[in-house]
N, C-alpha and C positions, 0 to 999 in steps of 0.2 A: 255396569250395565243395569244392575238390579234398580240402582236411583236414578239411573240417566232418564230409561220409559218411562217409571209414571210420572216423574217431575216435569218433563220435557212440552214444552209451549209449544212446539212443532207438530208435537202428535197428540193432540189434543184436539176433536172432534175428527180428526184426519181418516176417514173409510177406507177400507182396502177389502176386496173380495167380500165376504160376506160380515167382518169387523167393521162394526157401526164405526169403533171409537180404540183407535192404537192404544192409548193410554191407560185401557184397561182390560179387564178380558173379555174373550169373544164368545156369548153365549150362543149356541147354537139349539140348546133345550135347556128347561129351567125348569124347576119344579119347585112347589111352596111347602110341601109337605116336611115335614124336620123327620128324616131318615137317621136312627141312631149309629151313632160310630162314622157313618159313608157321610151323611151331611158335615159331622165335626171334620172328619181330616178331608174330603174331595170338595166339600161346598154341595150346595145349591143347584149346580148348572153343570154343562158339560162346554168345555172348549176346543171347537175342532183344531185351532192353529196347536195345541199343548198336547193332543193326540197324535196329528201329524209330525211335529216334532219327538215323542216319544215315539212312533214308529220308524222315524227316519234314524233316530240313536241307534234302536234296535239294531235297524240294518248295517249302519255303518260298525256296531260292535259285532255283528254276523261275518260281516267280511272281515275286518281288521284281526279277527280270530284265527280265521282260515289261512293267515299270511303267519301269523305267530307262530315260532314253536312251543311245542306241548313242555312247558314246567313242571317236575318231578315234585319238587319242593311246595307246589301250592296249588291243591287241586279244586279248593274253594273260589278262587282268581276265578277263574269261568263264572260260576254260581253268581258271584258280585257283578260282574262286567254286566249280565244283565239282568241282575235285581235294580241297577244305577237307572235305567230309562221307566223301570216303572214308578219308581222312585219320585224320580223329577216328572210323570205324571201330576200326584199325588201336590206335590210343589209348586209344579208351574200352574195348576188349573185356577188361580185366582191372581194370578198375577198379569201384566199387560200384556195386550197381543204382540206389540210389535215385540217384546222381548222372546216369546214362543218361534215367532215369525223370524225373527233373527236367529237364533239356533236352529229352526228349520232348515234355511238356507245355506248355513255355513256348514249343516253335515253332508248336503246334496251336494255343496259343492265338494264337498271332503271326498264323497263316495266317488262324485264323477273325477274327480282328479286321480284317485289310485286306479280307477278302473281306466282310464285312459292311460296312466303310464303304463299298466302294466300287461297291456292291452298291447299298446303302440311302440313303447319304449324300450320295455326292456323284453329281451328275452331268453328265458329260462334254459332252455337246452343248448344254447351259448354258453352262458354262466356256468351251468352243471361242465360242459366240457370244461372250459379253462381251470376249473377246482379240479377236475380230474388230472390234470395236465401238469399243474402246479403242486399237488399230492405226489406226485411221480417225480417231479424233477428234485435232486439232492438238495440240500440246501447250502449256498455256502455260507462261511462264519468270515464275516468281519474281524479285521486284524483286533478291535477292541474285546469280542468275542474270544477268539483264540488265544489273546494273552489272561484275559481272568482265566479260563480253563486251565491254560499253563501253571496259575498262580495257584489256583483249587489243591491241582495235581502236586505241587512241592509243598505244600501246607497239611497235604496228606502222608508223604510220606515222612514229612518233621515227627509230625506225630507218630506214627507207628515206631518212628525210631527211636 
């Protein structure tokens, strides 16, 4: 994807919303002044498609959190999940629109897909029942089950003997 936009003969002069030109990015303000540090790593300009896609990560790593469980083992994981969209701020803002404009889209659609399943599809105090249900119920042991146990159990007492 990184070569496909800007090489691509398709999106080349191609306009979309306020993207003069797919093929490369969409300045929406510009400034001439050379800003030390912010001009070397963000550029020149600002691009709203590579902010609206940094915002829309945001939220798709907002929700996708909230569905997660909490990791004992790594409590930096959060701190990363969204240091990543500011990141590909910094990344995406000189790169082409349509490539911003494409991970825009496909987190919206990400966002609206989980929120509609989990919205419409699934539901939770169902689920939570049958776990409780299934907690309760004993479990039985498959014949393959009950003979390695049998086996455990004579190999323990070879040994003690």
């Amino acid at each position: 994807m990184f070569r496909f936009f800007p090489a691509s003969i398709e999106l080349r002069q191609q306009s979309f919303l306020w993207a003069d030109d797919l093929s490369t990015y969409d300045s929406v303000y510009a400034w001439a002044a050379e800003i030390p540090f912010l001009s070397s790593m963000y550029g020149n300009h600002i691009s709203l498609f590579t902010i609206l896609m940094a915002a829309s990560t945001m939220a798709y790593t907002a929700i996708n959190s909230q569905q997660m469980p909490q990791q004992q083992g790594m409590p930096n994981m959060k701190v990363m999940m969204y240091m990543f969209p500011i990141m590909m701020l910094f990344f995406m803002n000189s790169l082409p629109a349509g490539l911003s404009y494409y991970y825009l889209l496909a987190n919206v659609i990400s966002i609206l897909q989980m929120t509609l399943f989990k919205r419409v599809f699934v539901n939770e105090d169902k689920i939570r029942a049958q776990l409780l249900t299934n907690m309760k119920t004993p479990k039985k042991k498959t014949k393959w089950q009950q003979r390695l146990e049998d086996m455990q159990k004579q190999q323990q007492v070879a040994r003690k003997k």
